[in-house]
N, C-alpha and C positions, 0 to 999 in steps of 0.2 A: 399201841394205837387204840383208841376208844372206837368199839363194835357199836351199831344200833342196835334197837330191838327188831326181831326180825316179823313185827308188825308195824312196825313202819314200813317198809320194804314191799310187804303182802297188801299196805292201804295204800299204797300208790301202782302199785302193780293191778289193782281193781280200778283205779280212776283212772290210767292209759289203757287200759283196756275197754273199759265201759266209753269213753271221750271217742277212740280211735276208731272200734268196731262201730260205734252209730256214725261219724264222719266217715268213715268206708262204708255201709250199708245206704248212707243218704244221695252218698256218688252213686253208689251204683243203682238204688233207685231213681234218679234222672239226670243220667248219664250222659247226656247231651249239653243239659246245662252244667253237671262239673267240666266237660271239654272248654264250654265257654267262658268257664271261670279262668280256667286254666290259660288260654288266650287272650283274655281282656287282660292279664297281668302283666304280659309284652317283655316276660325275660326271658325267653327263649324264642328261635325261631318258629313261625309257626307252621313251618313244615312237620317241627317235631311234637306239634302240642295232640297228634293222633298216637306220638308212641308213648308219652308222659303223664297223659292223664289218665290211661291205664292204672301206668306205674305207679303214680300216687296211691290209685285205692289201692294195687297189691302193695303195699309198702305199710300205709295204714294200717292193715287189717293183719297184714304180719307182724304189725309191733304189737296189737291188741294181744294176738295169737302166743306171742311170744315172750313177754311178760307174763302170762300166765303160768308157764313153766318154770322149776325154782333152776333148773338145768339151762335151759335158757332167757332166763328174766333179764341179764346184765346184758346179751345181745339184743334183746327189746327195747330197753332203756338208752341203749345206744343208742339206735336206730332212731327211737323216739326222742331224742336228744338231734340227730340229725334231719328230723322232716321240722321241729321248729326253730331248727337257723333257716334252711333253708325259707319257710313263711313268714320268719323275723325280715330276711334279706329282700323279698319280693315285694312281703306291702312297707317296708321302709324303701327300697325304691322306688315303689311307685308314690309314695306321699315324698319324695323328693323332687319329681316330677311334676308335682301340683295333684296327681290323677287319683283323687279323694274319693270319685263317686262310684267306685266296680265296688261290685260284690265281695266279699273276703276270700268268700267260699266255704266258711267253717260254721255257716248258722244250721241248728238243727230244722227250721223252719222250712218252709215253702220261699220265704221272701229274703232268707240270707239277711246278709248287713254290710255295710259299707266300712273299706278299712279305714284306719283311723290309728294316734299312736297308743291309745288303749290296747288295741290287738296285741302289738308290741311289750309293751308292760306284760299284758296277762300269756304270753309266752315266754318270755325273759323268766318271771318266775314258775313257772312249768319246768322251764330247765333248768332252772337251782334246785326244784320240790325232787325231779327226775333224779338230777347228779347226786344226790343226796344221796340216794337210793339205791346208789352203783356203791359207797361204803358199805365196808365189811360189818353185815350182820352178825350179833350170835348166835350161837350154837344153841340157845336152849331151847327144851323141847315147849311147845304148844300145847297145852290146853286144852278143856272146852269152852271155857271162859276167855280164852284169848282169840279163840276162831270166833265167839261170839262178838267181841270188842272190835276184830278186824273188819267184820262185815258193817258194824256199825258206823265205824269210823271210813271205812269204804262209803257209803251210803250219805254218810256229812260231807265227805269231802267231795262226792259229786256233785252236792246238792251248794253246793258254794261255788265249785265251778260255772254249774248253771243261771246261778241267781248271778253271777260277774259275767256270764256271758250274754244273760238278759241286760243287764244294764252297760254295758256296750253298745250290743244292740240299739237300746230305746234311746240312748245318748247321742247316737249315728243319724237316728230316725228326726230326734229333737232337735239338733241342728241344722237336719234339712231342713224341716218345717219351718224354723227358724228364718233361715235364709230364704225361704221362699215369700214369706210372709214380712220380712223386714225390711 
């Protein structure tokens, strides 16, 4: 069976990490509004949306946590494989339900973004980039030139993340304005 290199492995275990820890950090900076992100989604009762929005950020922040480790990266990557089915599953049902205009809950801003089936898309391949990265690595030793390559390429693929989840965003925003104006 054909091993990766295990900087591929180390560049995606920096972008669920860097992704997860600011979306657990952004909850738990205002925490009121993830609760209400977490309710305007309407797939669970909302009796439970005080015990689950917790659980979200501890879940998030363990997969950032958890990934980091090369002992536990592959339970990271799970995990982080199971929070986005789960946000695949909530905003495709609610855009089945017509309900276009809630929050995502995943923007790093202040003003969030509206779901849409871009969210979709750029999770779907999250978990292809993710499952990739549960293959078997080699064995060979690292470098300083590969630690250096890793962080770089750490650093691009964040930086691509962001520039897709900005234009998401502004796509969301575009459309309203759109429809407001049309």
């Amino acid at each position: 069976m054909p091993t990766l290199d295990p900087i591929y492995s180390l560049t995606i275990a920096i972008l669920i990490a860097f992704v997860f820890a600011l979306a657990g950090m952004h909850k738990v900076m205002d925490f009121a509004r993830h609760a209400g992100v977490v309710a305007d989604y309407r797939v669970v009762p909302a009796w439970s949306v005080p015990l689950l929005a917790p659980l979200v950020v501890v879940l998030e922040l363990g997969a950032a946590f958890l990934v980091l480790i090369p002992l536990t990266r592959s339970t990271g990557l799970i995990l982080t494989i199971g929070l986005l089915l789960i946000y695949i599953f909530s905003i495709g049902l609610n855009l089945v339900r017509g309900r276009t205009s809630i929050d995502c809950g995943c923007g790093w801003g202040s003003q969030g973004h509206q779901i849409s089936a871009w969210l979709i898309v750029r999770n779907l391949t999250m978990m292809v980039v993710v499952a990739a990265a549960l293959l078997p690595s080699s064995n060979r030793p690292l470098y300083l030139v590969d630690w250096i390559l890793t962080a770089f390429a750490g650093a691009a693929v964040i930086v691509v993340y962001y520039i897709g989840d900005l234009l998401i965003a502004n796509g969301s925003k575009l459309s309203k304005l759109k429809s407001a104006h049309g």
